[in-house]
PDB file of N, CA, C and O in Angstrom:
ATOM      1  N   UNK A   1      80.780 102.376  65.402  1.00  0.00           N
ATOM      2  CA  UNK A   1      79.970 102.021  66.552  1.00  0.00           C
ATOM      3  C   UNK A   1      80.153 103.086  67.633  1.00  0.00           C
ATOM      4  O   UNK A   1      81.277 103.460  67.967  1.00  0.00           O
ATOM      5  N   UNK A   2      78.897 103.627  68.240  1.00  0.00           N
ATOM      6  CA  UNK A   2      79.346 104.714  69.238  1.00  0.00           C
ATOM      7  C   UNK A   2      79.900 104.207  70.858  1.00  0.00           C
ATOM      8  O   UNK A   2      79.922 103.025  71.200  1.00  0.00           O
ATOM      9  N   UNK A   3      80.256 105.163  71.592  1.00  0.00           N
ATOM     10  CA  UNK A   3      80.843 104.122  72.654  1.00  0.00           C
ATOM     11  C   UNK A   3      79.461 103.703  74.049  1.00  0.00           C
ATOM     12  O   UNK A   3      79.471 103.187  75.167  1.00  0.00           O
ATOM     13  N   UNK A   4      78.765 104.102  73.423  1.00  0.00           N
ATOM     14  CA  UNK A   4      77.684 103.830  74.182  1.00  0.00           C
ATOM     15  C   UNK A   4      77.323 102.167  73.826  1.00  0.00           C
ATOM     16  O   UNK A   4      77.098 101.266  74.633  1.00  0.00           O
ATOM     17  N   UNK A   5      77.348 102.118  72.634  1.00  0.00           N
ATOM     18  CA  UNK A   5      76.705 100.678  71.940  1.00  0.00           C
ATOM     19  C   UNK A   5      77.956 100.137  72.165  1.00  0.00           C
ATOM     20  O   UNK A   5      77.631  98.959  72.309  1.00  0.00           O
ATOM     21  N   UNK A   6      79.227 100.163  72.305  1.00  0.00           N
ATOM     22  CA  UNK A   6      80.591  99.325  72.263  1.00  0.00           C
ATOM     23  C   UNK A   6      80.508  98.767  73.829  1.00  0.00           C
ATOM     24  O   UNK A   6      80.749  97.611  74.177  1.00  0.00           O
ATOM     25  N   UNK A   7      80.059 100.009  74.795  1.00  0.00           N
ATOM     26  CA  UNK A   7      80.080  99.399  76.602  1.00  0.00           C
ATOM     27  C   UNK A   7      79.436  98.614  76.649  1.00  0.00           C
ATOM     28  O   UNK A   7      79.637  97.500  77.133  1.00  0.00           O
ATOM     29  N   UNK A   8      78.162  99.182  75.965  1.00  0.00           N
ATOM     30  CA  UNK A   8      77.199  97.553  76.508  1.00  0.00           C
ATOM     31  C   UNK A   8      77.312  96.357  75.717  1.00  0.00           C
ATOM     32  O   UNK A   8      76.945  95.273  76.169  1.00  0.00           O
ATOM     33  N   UNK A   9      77.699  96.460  74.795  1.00  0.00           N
ATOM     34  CA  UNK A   9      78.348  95.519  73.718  1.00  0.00           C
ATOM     35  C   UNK A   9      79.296  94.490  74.651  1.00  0.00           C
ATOM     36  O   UNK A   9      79.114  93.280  74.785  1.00  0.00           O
ATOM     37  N   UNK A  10      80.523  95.433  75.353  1.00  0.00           N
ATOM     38  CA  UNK A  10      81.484  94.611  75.880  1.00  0.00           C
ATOM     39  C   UNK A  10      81.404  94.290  77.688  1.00  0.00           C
ATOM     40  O   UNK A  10      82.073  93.693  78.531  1.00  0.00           O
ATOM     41  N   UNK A  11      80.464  94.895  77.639  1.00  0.00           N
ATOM     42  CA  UNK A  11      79.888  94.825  78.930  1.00  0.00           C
ATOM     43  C   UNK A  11      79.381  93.447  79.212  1.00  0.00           C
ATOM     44  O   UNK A  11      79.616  92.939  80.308  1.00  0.00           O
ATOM     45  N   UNK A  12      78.668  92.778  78.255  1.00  0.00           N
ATOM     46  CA  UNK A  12      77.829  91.461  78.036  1.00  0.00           C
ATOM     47  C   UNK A  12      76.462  92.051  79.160  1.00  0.00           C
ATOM     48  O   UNK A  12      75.734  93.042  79.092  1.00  0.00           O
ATOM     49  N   UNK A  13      76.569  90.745  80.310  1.00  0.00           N
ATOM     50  CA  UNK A  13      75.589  91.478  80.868  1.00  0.00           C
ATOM     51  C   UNK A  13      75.191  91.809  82.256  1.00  0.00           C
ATOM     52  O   UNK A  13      74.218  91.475  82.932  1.00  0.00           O
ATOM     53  N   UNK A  14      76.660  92.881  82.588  1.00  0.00           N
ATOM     54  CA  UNK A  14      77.145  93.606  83.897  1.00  0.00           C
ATOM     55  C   UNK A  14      76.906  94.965  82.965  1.00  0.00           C
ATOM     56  O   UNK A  14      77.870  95.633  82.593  1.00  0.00           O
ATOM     57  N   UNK A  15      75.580  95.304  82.632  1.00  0.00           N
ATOM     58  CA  UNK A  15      75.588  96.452  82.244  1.00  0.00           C
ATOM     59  C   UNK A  15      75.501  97.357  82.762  1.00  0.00           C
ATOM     60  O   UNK A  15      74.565  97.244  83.553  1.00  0.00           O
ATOM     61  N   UNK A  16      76.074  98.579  82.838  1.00  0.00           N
ATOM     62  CA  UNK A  16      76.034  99.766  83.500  1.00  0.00           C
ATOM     63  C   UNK A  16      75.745 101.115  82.905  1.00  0.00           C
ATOM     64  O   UNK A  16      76.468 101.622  82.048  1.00  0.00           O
ATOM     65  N   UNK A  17      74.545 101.740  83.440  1.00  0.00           N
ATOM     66  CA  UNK A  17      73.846 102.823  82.966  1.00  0.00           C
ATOM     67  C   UNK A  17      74.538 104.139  83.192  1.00  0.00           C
ATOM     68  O   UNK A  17      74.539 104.389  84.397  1.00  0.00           O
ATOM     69  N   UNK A  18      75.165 105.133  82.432  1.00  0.00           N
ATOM     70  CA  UNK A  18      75.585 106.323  82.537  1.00  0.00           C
ATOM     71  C   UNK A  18      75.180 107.105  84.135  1.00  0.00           C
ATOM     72  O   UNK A  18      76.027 107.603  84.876  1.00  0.00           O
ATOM     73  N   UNK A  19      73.816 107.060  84.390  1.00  0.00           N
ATOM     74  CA  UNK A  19      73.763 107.374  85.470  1.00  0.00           C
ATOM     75  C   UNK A  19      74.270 106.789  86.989  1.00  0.00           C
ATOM     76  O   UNK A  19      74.147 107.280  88.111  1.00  0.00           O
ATOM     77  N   UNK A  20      74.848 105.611  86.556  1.00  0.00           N
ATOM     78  CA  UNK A  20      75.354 104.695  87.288  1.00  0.00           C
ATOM     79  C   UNK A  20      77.140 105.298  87.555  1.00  0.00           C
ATOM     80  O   UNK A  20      77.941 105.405  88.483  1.00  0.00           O
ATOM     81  N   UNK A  21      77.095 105.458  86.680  1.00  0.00           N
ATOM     82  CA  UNK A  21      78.724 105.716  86.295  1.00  0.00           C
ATOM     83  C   UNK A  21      79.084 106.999  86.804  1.00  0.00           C
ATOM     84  O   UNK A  21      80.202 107.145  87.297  1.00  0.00           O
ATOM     85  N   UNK A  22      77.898 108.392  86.719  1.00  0.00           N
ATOM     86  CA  UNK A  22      78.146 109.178  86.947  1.00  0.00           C
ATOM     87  C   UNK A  22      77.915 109.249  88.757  1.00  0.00           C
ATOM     88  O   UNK A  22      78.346 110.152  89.473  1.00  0.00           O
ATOM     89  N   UNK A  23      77.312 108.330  89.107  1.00  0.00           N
ATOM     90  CA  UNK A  23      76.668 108.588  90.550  1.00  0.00           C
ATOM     91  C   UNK A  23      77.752 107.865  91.141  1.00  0.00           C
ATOM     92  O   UNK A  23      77.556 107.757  92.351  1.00  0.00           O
ATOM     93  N   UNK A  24      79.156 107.155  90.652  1.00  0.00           N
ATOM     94  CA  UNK A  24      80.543 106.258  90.900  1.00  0.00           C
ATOM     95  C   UNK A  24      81.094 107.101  90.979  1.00  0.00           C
ATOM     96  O   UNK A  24      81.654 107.288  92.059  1.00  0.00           O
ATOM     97  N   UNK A  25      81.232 107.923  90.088  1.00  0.00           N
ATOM     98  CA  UNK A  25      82.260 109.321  89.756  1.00  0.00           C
ATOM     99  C   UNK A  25      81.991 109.889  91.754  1.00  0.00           C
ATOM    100  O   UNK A  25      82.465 109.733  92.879  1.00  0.00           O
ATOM    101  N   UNK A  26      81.117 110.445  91.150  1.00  0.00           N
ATOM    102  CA  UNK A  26      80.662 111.748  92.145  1.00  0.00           C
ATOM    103  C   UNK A  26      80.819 110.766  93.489  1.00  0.00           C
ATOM    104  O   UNK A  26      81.348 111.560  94.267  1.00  0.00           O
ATOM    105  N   UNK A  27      80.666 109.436  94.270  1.00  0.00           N
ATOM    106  CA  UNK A  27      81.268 109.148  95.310  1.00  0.00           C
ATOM    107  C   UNK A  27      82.370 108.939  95.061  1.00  0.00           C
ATOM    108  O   UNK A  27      82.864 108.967  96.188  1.00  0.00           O
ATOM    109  N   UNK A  28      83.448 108.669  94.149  1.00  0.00           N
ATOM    110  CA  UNK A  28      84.757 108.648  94.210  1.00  0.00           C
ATOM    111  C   UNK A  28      85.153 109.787  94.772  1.00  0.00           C
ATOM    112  O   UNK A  28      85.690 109.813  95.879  1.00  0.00           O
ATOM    113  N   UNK A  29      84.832 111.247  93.771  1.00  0.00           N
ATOM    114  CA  UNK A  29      85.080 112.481  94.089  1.00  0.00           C
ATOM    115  C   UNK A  29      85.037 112.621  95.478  1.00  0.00           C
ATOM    116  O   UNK A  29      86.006 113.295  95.827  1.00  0.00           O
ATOM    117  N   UNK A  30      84.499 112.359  96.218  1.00  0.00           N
ATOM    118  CA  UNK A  30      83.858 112.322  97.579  1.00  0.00           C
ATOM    119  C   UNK A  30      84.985 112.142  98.801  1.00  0.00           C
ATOM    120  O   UNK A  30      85.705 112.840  99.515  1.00  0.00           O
ATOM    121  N   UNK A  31      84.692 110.896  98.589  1.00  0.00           N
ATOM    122  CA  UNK A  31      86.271 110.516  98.755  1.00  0.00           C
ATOM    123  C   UNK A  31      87.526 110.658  98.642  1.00  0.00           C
ATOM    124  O   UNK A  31      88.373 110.139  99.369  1.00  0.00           O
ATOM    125  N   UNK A  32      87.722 111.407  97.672  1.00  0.00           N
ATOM    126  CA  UNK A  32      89.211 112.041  97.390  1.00  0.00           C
ATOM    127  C   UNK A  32      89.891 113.278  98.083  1.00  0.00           C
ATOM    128  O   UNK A  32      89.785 114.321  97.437  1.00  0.00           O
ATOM    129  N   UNK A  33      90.724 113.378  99.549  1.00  0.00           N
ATOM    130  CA  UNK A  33      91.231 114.933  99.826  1.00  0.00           C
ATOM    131  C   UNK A  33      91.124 115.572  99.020  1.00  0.00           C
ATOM    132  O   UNK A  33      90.247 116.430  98.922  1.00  0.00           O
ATOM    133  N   UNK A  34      92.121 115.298  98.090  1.00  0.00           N
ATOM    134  CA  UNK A  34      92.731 116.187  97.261  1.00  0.00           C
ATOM    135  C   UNK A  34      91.283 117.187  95.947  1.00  0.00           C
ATOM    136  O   UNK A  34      91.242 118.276  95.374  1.00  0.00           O
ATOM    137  N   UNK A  35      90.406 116.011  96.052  1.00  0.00           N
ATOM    138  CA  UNK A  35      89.698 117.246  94.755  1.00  0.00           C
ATOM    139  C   UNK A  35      88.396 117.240  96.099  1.00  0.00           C
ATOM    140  O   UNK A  35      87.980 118.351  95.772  1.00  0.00           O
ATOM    141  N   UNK A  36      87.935 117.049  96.704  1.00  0.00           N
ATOM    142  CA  UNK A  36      86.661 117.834  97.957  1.00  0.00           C
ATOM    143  C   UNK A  36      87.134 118.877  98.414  1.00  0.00           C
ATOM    144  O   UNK A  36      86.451 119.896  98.314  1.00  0.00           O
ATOM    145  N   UNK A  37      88.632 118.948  99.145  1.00  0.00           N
ATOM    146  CA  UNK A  37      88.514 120.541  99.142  1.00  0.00           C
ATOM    147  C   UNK A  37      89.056 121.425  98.451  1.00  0.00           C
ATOM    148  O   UNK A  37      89.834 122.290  98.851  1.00  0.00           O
ATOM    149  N   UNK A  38      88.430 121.139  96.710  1.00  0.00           N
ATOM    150  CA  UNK A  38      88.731 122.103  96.047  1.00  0.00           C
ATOM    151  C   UNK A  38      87.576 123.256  96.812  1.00  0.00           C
ATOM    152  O   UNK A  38      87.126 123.315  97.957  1.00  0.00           O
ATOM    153  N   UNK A  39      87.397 123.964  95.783  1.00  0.00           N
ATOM    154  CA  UNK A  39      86.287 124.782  95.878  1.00  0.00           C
ATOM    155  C   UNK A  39      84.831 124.618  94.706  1.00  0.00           C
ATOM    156  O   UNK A  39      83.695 124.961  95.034  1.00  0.00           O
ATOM    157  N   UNK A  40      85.130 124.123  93.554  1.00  0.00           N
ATOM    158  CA  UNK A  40      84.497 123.165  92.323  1.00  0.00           C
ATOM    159  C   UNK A  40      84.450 122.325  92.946  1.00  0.00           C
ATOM    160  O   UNK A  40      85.325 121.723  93.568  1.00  0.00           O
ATOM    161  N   UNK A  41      82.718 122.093  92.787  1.00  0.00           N
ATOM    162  CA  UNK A  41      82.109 120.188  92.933  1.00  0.00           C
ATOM    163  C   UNK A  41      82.172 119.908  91.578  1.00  0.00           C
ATOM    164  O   UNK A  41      81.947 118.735  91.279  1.00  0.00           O
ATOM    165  N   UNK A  42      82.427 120.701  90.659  1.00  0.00           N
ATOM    166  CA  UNK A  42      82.072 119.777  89.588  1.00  0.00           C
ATOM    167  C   UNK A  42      83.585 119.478  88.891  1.00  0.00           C
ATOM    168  O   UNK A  42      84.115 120.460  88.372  1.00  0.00           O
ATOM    169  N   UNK A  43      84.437 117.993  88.831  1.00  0.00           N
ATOM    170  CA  UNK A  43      85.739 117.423  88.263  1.00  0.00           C
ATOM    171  C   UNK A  43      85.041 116.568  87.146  1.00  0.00           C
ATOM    172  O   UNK A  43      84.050 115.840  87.213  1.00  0.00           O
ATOM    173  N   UNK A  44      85.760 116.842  86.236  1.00  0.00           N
ATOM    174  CA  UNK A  44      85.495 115.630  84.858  1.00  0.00           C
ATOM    175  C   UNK A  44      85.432 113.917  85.500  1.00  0.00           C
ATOM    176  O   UNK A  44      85.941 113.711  86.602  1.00  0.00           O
ATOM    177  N   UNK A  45      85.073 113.274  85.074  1.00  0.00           N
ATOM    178  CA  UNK A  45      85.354 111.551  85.440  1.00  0.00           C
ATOM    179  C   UNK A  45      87.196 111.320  85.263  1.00  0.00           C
ATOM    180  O   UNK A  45      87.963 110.584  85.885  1.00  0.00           O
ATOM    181  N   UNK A  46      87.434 112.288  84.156  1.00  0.00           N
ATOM    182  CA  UNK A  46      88.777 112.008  84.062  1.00  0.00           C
ATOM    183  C   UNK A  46      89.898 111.932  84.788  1.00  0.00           C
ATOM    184  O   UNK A  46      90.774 111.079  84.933  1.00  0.00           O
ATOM    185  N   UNK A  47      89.552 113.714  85.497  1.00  0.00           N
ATOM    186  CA  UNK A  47      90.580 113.951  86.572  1.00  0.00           C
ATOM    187  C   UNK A  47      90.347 112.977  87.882  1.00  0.00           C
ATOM    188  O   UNK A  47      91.301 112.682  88.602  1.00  0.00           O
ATOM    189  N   UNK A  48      88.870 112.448  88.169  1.00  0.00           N
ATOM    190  CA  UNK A  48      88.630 111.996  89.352  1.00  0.00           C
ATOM    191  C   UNK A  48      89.463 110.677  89.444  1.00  0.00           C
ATOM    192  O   UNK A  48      90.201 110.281  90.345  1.00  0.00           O
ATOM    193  N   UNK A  49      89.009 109.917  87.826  1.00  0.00           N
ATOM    194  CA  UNK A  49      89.790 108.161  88.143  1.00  0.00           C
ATOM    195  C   UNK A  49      91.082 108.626  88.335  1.00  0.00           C
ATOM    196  O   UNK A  49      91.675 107.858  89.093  1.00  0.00           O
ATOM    197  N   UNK A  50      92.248 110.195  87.725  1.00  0.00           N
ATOM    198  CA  UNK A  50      93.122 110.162  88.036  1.00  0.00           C
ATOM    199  C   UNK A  50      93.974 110.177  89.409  1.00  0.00           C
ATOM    200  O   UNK A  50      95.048 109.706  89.782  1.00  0.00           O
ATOM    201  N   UNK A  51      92.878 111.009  90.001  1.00  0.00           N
ATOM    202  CA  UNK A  51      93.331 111.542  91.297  1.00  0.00           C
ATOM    203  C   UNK A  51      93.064 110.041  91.933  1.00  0.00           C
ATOM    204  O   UNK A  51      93.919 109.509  92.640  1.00  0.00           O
ATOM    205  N   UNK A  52      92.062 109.533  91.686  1.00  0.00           N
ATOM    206  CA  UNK A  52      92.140 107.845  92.736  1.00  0.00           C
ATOM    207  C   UNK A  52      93.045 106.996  92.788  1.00  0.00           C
ATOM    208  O   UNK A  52      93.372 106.231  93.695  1.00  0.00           O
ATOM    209  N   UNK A  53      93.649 107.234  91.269  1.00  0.00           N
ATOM    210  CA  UNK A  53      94.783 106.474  91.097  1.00  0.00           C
ATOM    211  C   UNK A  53      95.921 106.437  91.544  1.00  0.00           C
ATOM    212  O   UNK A  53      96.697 105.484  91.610  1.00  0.00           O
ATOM    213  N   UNK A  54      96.114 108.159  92.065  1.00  0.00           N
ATOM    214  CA  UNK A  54      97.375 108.665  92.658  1.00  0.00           C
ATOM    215  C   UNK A  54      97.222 108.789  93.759  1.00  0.00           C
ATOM    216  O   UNK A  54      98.248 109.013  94.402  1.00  0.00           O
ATOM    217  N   UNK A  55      96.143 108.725  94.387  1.00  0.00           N
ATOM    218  CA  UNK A  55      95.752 108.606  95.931  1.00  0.00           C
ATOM    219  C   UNK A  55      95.611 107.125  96.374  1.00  0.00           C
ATOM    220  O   UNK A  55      95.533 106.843  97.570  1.00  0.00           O
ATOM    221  N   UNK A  56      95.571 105.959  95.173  1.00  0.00           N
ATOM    222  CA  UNK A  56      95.987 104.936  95.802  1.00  0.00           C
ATOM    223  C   UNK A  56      97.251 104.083  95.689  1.00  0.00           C
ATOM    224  O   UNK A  56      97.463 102.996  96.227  1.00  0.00           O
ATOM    225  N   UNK A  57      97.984 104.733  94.948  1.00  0.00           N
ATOM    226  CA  UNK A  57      99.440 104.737  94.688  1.00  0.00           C
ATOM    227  C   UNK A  57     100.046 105.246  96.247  1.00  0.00           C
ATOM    228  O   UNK A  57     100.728 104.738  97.137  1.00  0.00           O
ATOM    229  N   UNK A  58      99.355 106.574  95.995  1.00  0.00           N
ATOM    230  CA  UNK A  58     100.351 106.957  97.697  1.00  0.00           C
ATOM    231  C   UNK A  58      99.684 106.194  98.882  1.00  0.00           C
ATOM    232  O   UNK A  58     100.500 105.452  99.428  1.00  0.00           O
ATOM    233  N   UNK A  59      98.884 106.170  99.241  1.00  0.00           N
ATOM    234  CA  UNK A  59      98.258 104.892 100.313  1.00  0.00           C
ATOM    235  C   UNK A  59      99.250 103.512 100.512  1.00  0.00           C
ATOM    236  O   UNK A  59      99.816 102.998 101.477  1.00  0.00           O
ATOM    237  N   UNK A  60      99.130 103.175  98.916  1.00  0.00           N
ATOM    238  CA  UNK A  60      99.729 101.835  98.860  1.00  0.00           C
ATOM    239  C   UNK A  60     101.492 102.162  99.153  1.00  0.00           C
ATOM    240  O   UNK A  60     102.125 101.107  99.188  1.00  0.00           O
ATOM    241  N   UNK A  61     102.337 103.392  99.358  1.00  0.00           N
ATOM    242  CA  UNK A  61     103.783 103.689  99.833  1.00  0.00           C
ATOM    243  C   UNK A  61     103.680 104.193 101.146  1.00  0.00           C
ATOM    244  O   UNK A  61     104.575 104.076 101.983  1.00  0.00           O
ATOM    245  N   UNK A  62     102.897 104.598 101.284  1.00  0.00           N
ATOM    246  CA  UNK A  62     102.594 104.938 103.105  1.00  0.00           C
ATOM    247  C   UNK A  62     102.343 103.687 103.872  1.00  0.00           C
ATOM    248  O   UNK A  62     102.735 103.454 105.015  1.00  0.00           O
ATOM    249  N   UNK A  63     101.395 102.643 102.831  1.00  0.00           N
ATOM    250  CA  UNK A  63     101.639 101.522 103.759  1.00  0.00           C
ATOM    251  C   UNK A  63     102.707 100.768 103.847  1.00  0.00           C
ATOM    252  O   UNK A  63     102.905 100.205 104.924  1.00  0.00           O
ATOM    253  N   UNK A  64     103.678 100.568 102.713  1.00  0.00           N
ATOM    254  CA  UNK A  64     104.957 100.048 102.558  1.00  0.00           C
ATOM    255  C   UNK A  64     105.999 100.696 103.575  1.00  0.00           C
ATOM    256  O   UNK A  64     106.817 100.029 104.207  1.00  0.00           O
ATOM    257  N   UNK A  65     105.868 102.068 103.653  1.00  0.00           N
ATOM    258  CA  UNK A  65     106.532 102.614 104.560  1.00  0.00           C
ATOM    259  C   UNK A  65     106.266 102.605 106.001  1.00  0.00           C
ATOM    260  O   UNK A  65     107.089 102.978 106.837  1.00  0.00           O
ATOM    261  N   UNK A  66     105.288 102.241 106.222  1.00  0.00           N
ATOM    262  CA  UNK A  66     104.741 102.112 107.615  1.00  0.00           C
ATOM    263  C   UNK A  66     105.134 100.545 108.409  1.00  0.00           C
ATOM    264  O   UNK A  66     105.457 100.391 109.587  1.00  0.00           O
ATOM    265  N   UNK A  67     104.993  99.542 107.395  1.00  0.00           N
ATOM    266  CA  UNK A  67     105.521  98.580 107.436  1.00  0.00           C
ATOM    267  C   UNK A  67     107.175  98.407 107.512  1.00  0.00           C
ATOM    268  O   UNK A  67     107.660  97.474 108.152  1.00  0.00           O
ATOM    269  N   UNK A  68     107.707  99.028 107.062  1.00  0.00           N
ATOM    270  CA  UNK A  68     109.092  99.069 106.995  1.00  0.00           C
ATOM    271  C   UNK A  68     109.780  99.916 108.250  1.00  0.00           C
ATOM    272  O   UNK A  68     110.942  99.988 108.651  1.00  0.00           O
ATOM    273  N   UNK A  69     108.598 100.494 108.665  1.00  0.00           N
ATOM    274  CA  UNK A  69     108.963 101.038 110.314  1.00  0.00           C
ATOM    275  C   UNK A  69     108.697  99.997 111.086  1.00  0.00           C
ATOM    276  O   UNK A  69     109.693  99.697 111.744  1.00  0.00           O
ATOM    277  N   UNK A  70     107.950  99.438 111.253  1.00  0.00           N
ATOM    278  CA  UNK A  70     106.928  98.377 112.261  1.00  0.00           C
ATOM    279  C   UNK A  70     108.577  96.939 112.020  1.00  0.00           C
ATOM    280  O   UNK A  70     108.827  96.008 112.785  1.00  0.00           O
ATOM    281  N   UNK A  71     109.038  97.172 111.239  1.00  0.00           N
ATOM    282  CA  UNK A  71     110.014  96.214 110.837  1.00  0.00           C
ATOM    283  C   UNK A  71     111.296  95.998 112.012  1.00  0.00           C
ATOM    284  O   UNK A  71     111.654  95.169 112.848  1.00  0.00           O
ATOM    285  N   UNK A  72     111.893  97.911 111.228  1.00  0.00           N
ATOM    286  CA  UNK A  72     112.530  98.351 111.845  1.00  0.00           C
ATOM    287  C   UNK A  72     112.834  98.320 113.645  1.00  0.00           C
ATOM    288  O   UNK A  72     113.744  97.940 114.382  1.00  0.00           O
ATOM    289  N   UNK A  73     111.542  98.933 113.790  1.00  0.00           N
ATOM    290  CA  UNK A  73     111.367  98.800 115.547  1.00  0.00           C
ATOM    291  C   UNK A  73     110.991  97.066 116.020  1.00  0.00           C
ATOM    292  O   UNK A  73     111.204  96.723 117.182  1.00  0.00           O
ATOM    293  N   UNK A  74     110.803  96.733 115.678  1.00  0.00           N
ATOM    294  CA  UNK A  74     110.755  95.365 115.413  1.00  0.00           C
ATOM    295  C   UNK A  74     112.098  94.327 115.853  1.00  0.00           C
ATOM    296  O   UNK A  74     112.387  93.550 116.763  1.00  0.00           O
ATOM    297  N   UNK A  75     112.574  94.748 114.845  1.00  0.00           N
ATOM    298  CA  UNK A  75     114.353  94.294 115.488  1.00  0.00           C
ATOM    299  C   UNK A  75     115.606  94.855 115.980  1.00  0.00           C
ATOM    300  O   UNK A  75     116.818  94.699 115.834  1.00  0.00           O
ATOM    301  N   UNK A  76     114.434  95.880 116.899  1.00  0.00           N
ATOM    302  CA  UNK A  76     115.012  96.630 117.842  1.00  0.00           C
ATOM    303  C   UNK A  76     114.431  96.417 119.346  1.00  0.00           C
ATOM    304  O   UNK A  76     114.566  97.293 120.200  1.00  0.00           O
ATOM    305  N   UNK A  77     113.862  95.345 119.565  1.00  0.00           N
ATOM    306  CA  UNK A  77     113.132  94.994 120.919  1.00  0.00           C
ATOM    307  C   UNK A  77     113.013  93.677 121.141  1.00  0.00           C
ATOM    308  O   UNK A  77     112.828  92.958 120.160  1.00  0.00           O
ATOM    309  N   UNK A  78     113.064  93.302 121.980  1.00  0.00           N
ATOM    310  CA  UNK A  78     113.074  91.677 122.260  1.00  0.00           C
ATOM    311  C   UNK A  78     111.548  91.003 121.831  1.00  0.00           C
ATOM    312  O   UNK A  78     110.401  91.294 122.170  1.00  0.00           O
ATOM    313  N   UNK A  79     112.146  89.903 120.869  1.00  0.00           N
ATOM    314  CA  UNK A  79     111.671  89.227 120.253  1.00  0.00           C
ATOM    315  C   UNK A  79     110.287  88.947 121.029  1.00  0.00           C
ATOM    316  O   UNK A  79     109.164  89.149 120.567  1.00  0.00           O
ATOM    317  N   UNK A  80     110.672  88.328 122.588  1.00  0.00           N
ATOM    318  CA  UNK A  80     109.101  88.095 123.025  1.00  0.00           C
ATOM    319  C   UNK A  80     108.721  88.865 124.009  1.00  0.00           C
ATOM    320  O   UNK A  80     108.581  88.265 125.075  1.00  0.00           O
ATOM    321  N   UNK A  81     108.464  90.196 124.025  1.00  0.00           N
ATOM    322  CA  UNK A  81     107.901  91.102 124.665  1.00  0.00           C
ATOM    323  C   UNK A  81     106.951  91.267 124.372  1.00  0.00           C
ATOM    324  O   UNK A  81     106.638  90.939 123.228  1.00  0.00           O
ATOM    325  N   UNK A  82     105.979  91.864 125.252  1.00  0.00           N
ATOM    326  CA  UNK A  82     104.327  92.662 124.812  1.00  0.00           C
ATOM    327  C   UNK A  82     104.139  93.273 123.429  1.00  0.00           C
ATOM    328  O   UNK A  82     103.284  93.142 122.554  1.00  0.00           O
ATOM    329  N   UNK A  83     105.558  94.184 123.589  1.00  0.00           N
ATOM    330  CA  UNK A  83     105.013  95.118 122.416  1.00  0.00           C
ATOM    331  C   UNK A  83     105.658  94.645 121.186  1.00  0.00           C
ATOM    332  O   UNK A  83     105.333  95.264 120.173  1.00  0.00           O
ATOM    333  N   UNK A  84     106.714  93.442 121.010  1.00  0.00           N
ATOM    334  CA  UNK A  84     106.814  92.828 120.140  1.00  0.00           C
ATOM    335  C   UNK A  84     105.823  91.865 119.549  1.00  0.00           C
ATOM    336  O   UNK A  84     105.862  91.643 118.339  1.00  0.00           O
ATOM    337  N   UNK A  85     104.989  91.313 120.277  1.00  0.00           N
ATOM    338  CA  UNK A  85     104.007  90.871 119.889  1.00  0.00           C
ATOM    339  C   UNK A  85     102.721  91.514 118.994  1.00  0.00           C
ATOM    340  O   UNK A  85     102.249  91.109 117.932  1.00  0.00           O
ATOM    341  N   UNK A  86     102.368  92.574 119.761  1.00  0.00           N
ATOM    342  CA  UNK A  86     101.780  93.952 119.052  1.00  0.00           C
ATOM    343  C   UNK A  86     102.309  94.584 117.896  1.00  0.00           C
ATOM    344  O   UNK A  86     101.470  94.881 117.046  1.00  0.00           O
ATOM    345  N   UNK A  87     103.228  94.800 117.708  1.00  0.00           N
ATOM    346  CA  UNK A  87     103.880  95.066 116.359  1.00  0.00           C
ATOM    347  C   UNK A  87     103.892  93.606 115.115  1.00  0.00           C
ATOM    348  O   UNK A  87     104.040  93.407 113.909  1.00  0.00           O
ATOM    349  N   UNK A  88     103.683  93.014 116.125  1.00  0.00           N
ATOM    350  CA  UNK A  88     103.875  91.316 114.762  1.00  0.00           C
ATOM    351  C   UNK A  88     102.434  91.282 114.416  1.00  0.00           C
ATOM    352  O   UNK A  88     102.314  90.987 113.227  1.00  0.00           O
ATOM    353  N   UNK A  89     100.985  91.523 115.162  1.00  0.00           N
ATOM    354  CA  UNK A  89      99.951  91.654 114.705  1.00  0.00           C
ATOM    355  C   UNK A  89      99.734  92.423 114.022  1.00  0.00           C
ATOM    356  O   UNK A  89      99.072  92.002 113.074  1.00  0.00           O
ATOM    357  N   UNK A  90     100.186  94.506 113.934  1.00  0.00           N
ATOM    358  CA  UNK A  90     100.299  94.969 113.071  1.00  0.00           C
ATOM    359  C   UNK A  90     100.579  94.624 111.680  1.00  0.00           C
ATOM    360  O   UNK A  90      99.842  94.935 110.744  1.00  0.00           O
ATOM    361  N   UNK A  91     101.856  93.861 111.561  1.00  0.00           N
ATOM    362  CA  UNK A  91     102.443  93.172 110.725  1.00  0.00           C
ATOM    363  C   UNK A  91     101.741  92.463 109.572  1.00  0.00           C
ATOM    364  O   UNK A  91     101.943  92.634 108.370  1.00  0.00           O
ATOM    365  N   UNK A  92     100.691  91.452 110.290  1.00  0.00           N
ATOM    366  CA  UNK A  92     100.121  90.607 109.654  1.00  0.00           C
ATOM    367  C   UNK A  92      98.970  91.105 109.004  1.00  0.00           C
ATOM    368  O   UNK A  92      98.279  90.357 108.312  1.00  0.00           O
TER     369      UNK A  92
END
């Protein structure tokens, strides 16, 4: 079975047209620092889902880490101050 007939096969019927997929690609690409300022517009689908993947891996530790500051300073200021309050909305 080719993988054309297997997608839409397993697709049921959220089917999605190659040109669909490719016009996903190319705004992912878009979106990505790391491959826009290459100097090549043109990245495989491959490298692109990779690079999203690792660009939302690091997002998702920058926010862990950002949080773990907001923590930090946090229980370093009185509990009911202005800017303790402001940091607890961050928080949430």
């Amino acid at each position: 079975m080719s993988s054309r007939r297997s997608r839409q096969s397993s697709a049921g019927s959220s089917r999605i047209s190659d040109d669909q997929i490719i016009d996903l690609v190319s705004k992912l690409q878009q979106l990505l620092p790391e491959i826009r300022t290459r100097r090549s517009n043109k990245a495989s689908a491959s490298k692109v889902l990779q690079e999203t993947c690792n660009y939302i891996r690091n997002l998702n530790r920058e926010v862990d880490d950002l949080s773990d500051r907001l923590s930090q300073l946090l229980s370093t200021i009185d509990a009911d101050s202005p800017e303790a309050a402001i940091i607890r909305s961050l928080l949430m």
